[in-house]
C-alpha positions in Angstrom: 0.0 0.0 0.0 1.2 3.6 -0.6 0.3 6.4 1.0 -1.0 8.8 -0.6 1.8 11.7 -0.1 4.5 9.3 -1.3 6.9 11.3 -3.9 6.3 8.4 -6.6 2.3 8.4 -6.2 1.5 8.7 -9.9 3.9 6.2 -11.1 3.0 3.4 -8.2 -0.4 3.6 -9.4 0.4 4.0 -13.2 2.1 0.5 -12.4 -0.6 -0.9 -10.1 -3.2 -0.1 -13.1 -0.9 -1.6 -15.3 -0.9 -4.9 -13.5 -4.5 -4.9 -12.8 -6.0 -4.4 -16.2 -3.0 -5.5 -18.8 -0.3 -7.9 -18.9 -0.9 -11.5 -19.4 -2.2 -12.6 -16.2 -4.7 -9.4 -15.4 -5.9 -9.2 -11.2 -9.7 -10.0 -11.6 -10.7 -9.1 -7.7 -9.7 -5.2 -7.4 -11.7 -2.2 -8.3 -8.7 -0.3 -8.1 -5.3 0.0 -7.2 -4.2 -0.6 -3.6 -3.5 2.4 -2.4 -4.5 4.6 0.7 -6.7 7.5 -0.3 -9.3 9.8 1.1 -12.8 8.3 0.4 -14.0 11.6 -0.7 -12.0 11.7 -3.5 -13.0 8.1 -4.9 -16.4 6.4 -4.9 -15.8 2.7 -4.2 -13.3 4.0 -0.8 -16.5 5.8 0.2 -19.1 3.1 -0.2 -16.4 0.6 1.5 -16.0 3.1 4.2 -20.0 3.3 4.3 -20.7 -0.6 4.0 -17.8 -1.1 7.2 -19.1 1.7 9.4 -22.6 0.3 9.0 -21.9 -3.3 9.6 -19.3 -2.5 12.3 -22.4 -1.0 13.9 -24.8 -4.1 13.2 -21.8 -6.3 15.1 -21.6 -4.2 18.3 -25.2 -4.2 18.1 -25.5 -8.0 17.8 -22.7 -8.9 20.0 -24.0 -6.6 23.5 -27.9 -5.3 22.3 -27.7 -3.7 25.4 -24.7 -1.5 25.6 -25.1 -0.8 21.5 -28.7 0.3 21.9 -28.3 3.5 19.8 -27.9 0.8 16.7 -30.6 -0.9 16.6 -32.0 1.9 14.2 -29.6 0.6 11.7 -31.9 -2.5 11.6 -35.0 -1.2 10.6 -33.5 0.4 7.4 -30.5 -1.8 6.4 -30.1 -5.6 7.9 -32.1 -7.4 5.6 -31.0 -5.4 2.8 -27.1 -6.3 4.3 -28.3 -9.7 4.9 -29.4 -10.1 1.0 -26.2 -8.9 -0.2 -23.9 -11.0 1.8 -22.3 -13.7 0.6 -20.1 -16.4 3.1 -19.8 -13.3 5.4 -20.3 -12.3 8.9 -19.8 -11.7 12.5 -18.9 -14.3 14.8 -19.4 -13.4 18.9 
């Protein structure tokens, strides 16, 4: 991963591109190249940041109901919705 003030930024990810969409044996499981970025400035590091908040809420909630309580408003408008999506996922207490 590089950080996003490293003095060769544009060339690591010119590479990392490179890598992930050419050459013979293309990487078929990234949306983009591994690097640490500000969500704001790109779409899929926002909706990851969004999806990981949310379900890091749904497992406090599901692990101590009790001392999460503020979460359980997350339920009414996203766990089946999470739930549907999910695939060989999830929280273990």
């Amino acid at each position: 991963m590089a950080l996003d003030e490293h003095d060769q930024r544009a060339a690591l990810i010119t590479e990392a591109s490179r890598n992930m969409f050419g050459g013979a044996q293309p990487r078929r499981h990234l949306i983009e190249p591994p690097f640490q970025l500000e969500s704001h400035r790109y779409q899929t590091l926002q909706a990851a940041d969004w999806i990981a908040g949310l379900v890091g809420r749904f497992g406090a909630f599901w692990v101590d109901p009790d001392g999460f309580r503020e979460n359980a408003v997350f339920r009414k408008y996203f766990e089946d919705r999470l739930r549907r999506a999910s695939r060989r996922s999830g929280i273990r207490t």
